[in-house]
N, C-alpha and C positions, 0 to 999 in steps of 0.2 A: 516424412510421409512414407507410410509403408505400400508393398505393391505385393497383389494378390498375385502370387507366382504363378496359381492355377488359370489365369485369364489371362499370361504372357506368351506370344508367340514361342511355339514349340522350337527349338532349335536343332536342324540339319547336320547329327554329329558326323553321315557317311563322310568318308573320304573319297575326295576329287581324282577319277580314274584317265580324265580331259582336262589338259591347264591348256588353254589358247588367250596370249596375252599377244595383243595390238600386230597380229596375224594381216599380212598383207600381199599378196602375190600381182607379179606383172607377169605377162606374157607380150612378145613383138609379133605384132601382123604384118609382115613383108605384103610390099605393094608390086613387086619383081616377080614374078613368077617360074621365070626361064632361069637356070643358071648361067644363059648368056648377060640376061640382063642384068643377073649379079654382080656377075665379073665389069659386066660396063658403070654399073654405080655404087664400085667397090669406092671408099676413102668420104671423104668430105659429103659429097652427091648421094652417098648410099644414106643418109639419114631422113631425105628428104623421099626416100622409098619407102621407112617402114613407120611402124606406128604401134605406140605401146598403148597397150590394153589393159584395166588395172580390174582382174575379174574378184578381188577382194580389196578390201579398203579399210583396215583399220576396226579387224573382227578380236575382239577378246570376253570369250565364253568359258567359262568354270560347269564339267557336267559330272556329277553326284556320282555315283558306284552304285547300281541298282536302280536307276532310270534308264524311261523309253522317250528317247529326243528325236521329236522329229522335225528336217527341215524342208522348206513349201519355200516357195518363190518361182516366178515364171521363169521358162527358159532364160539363160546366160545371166541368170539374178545371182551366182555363186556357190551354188548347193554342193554339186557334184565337187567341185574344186576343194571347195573348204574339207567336203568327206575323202578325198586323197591325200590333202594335207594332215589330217586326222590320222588315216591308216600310215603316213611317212612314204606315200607313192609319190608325191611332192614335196619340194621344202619352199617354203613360202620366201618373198623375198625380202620380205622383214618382218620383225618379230619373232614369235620361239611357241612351239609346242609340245606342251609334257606329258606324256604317257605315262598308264603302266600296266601291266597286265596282260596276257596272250590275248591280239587280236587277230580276229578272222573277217576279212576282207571281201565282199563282192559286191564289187565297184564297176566292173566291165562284163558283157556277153564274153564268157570262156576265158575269162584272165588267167593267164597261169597254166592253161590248156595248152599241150603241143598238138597243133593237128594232125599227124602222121603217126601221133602216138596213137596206141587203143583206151577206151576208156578206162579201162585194166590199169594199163600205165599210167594214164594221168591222174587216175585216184592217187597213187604213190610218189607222182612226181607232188602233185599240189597239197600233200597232207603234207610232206618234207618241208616243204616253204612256207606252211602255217606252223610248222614245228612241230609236228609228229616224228617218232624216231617209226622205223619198218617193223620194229613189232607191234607199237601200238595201234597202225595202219593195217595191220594183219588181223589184230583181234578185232577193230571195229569195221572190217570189209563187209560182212557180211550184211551188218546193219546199214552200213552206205548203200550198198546195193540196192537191198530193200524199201529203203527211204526214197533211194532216187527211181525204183520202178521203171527202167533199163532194162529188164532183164539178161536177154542174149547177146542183145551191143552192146556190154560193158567189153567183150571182145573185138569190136569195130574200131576201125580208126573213129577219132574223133571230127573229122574233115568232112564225114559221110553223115553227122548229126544234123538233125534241125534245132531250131533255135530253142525249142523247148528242151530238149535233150540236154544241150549243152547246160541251161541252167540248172534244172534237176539236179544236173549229177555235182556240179559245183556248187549248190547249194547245201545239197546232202553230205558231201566234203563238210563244208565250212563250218556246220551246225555241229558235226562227231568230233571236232578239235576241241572241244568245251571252251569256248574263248570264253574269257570275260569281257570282252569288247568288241561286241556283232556290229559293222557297218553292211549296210544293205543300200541299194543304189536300185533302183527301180524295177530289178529283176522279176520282184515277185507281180509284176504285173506280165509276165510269161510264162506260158504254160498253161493247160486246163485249167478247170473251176476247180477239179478235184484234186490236183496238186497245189493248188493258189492255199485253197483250207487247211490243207497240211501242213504247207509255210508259216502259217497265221496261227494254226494250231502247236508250234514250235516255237516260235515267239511269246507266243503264252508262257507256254512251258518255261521256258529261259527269265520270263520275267520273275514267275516262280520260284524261282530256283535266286533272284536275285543279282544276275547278270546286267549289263548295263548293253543297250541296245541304241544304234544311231539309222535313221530311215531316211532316206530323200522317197519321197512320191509326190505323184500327183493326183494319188487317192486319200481326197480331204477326206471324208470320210472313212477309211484308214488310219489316218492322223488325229481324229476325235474320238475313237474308238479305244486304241491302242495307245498312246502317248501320254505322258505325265504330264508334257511340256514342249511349247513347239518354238521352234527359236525361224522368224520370217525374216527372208534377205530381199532386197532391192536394191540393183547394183553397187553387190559386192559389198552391202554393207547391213547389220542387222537394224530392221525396221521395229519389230518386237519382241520379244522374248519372256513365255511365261506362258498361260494359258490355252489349251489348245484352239477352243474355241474361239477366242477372242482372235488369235492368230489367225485362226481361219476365216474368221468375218472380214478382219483388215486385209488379207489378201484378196478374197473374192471382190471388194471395193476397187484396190488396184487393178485386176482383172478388168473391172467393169471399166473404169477411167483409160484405162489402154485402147480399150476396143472403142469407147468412143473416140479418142484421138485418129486410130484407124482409119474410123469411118469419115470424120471429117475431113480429112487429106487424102482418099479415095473419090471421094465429093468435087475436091478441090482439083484434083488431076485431071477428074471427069471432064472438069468446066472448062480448063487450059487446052484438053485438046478437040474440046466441041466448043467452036466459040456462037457456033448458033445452036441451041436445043428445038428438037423435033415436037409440033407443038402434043400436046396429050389426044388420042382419040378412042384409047380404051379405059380411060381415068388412072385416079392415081391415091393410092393413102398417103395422105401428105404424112400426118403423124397420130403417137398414139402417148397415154398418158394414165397414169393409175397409181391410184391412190385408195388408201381405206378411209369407207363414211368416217365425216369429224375430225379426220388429220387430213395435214399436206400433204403433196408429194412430194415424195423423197425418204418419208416416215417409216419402220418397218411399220409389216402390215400384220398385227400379233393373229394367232389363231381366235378364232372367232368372229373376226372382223368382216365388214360388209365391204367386199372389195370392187371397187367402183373401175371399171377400162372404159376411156373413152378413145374414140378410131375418129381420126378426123378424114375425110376423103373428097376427089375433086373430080369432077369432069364438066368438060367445056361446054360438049352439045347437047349433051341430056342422053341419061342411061335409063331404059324402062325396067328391065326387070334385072334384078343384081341381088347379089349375098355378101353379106359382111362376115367373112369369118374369122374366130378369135382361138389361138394356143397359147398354153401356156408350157415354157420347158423348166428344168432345174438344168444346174449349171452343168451336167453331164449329157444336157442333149435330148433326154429321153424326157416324155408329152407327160407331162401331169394333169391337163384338163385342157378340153377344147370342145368348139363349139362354133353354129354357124347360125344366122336367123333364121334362114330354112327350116334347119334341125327345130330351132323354138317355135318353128308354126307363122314366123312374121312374116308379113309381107311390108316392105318397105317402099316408101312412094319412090317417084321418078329422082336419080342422082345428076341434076344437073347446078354447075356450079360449086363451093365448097357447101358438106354436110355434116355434119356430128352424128356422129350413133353410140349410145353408153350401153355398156352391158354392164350389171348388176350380181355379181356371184354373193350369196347371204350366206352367213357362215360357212368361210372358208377356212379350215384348216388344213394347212399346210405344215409339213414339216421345219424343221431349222434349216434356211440356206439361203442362196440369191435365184429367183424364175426370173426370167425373160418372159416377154411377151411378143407370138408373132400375129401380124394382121395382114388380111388379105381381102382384097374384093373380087368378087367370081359371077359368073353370068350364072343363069340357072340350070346349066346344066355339068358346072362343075368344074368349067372349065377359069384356069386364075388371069385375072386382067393386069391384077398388080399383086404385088407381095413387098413386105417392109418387115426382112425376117429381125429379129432383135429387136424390136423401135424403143422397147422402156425396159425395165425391169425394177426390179422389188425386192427387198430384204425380209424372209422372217425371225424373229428373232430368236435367238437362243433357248433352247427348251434342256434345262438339264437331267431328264427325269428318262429321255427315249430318243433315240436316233433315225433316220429314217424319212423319207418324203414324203410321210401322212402322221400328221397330229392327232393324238388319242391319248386323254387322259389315265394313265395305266393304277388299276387295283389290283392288288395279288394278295391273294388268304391262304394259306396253308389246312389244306383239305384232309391231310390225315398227316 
């Protein structure tokens, strides 16, 4: 049987610039914190002080020469660890990783900075330890300069910087080394708007150019933007690897399932140290639920769709005049729609006892992402009786055509 070579997966001749094979690091969390109490449960007794921590577990990732890899996982999921292990700031405590290629490193606020020095100086100290020799730190000072937009503190200690300073200029370092091997560690979320684009605007460039580029953030949308490929950790161990978006869907799910553990065991404490609850006399949302017309809940809710929120709410002795108010956020916090019955003109009969209220959003388009939904009951004059900030949330799905937290079909013509 013959096989149309033209219909066969293309094959990835770059060669591998990252070999991490079955990559494992432990760290000890001593339970002693005084060196008195060191020394008293020094021998046998001292094991029963600390506690080994295993912030990776058995990671082995192959990353291409001329990819943007980015890695997402909640705090102490591995990220920043595995990117130390990467640049050889760490060596892992089993397993082996292979390099090769000049890389340039920012991993920490001001690594590699003496503070005492000027920023003068540390340009020359930090370009020597990414492997510049003093002349080729001489010919590209002036563009470091430029890039880091410092001006006249490039004269100052670096001790007297603020936190954006210090990155600036160690970014603008690390980017004039030409590495083949940019690890970046969350930095670029410091600094203006208009050194943030400059950053993002160099990253391009570098992709360009064919460089291979590694990111931890927590700017998902940075990571679906920018990335080939995004490799998600949960303790210490890779959860998926491939896709950015799919990445980013499975994390934001994680996300969600955390914060309801959270809340549940905040719930739970609640109840342990109120063993009598106070009974309700400004009512209460008990809870809230949403779903698009025609599917379950739990479903994403595709653009287009008639997205249904129902607010369940309670009070004892009867509430005469009251507002139901409904937000909705994206996973960064900031209100993509909201709404109160007031605002709709309703008036709503007396709240006594438990009530359902639905609200009906028709064609809702939404961007790609996970909203929350907050609910609130308030008297008429604005003031809130209850809140149930989170109570549900919703997935929309994947759009691969536009980025962004409003869906719009996009045409583009070429006009001349």
């Amino acid at each position: 049987m013959s096989t149309d070579i033209s219909e066969s997966t293309p094959v990835d001749t770059r060669p591998n610039i990252v070999e991490i094979d079955n990559v494992a690091k432990r760290f000890t969390i001593r339970k002693d914190n005084s060196l008195k109490e060191r020394i008293v449960t020094l021998g046998r007794a001292g094991k029963r002080h600390k506690e080994d921590f295993w912030a990776l577990n058995g990671v082995s990732i192959d990353i291409k020469a001329g990819t943007t890899v980015g890695l997402i996982g909640h705090n102490g999921s591995g990220k920043s660890t595995l990117l130390k292990v990467i640049g050889g700031i760490i060596d892992p405590t089993k397993g082996s990783v292979k390099r090769r290629g000049r890389i340039a490193a920012l991993l920490e606020l001001g690594a590699g900075f003496h503070p005492d020095l000027t920023g003068r100086e540390n340009v020359f100290l930090n370009a020597s330890i990414l492997g510049l020799s003093r002349e080729e730190t001489e010919e590209k000072f002036d563009s470091i300069l430029a890039f880091s937009g410092i001006g006249d503190f490039i004269d100052t200690q670096v001790k007297f910087y603020s936190s954006g300073m210090y990155v600036r200029l160690a970014f603008s370092v690390a980017v004039h080394t030409d590495p083949d091997l940019l690890l970046v560690d969350e930095v670029l979320a410091v600094g203006d708007e208009a050194f943030q684009r400059k950053c993002l605007d160099k990253i391009r460039s570098f992709q360009q150019e064919g460089r291979t580029i590694i990111l931890v953030t927590h700017s998902l949308g940075q990571v679906v933007e920018l990335c080939d490929r995004a490799i998600l950790l949960n303790q210490g161990q890779v959860v998926l690897d491939g896709n950015p978006r799919e990445a980013v869907a499975d994390f934001r799910d994680i996300l969600e399932g955390r914060r309801l553990r959270e809340k549940e065991q905040e719930q739970e404490t609640a109840k342990e140290k109120h063993e009598e609850v106070a009974p309700i006399d400004e009512g209460t949302v008990v809870g809230v639920t949403a779903f698009a017309a025609g599917h379950a809940v739990g479903d994403p809710v595709a653009p287009g769709a008639d997205l249904k929120i129902r607010v369940e709410l309670e009070h004892p002795t009867g509430l005469t005049d009251w507002v139901c108010a409904i937000q909705i956020d994206n996973e960064l916090g900031q209100v993509a729609y909201g709404t109160t019955s007031k605002r709709l003109g309703i008036e709503l009969q007396p709240l006594r006892g438990r009530r359902t209220v639905e609200l009906t959003l028709h064609d809702v388009n939404l961007g790609t992402g996970k909203y929350f939904i907050n609910a609130s009951l308030m008297d008429m004059s604005g003031r809130h009786l209850h809140d149930l900030p989170q109570a549900t949330s919703f997935n929309t799905p994947d759009y691969p055509l536009a980025v962004g937290i409003v869906h719009a079909r996009p045409e583009m013509a070429e006009l001349s």
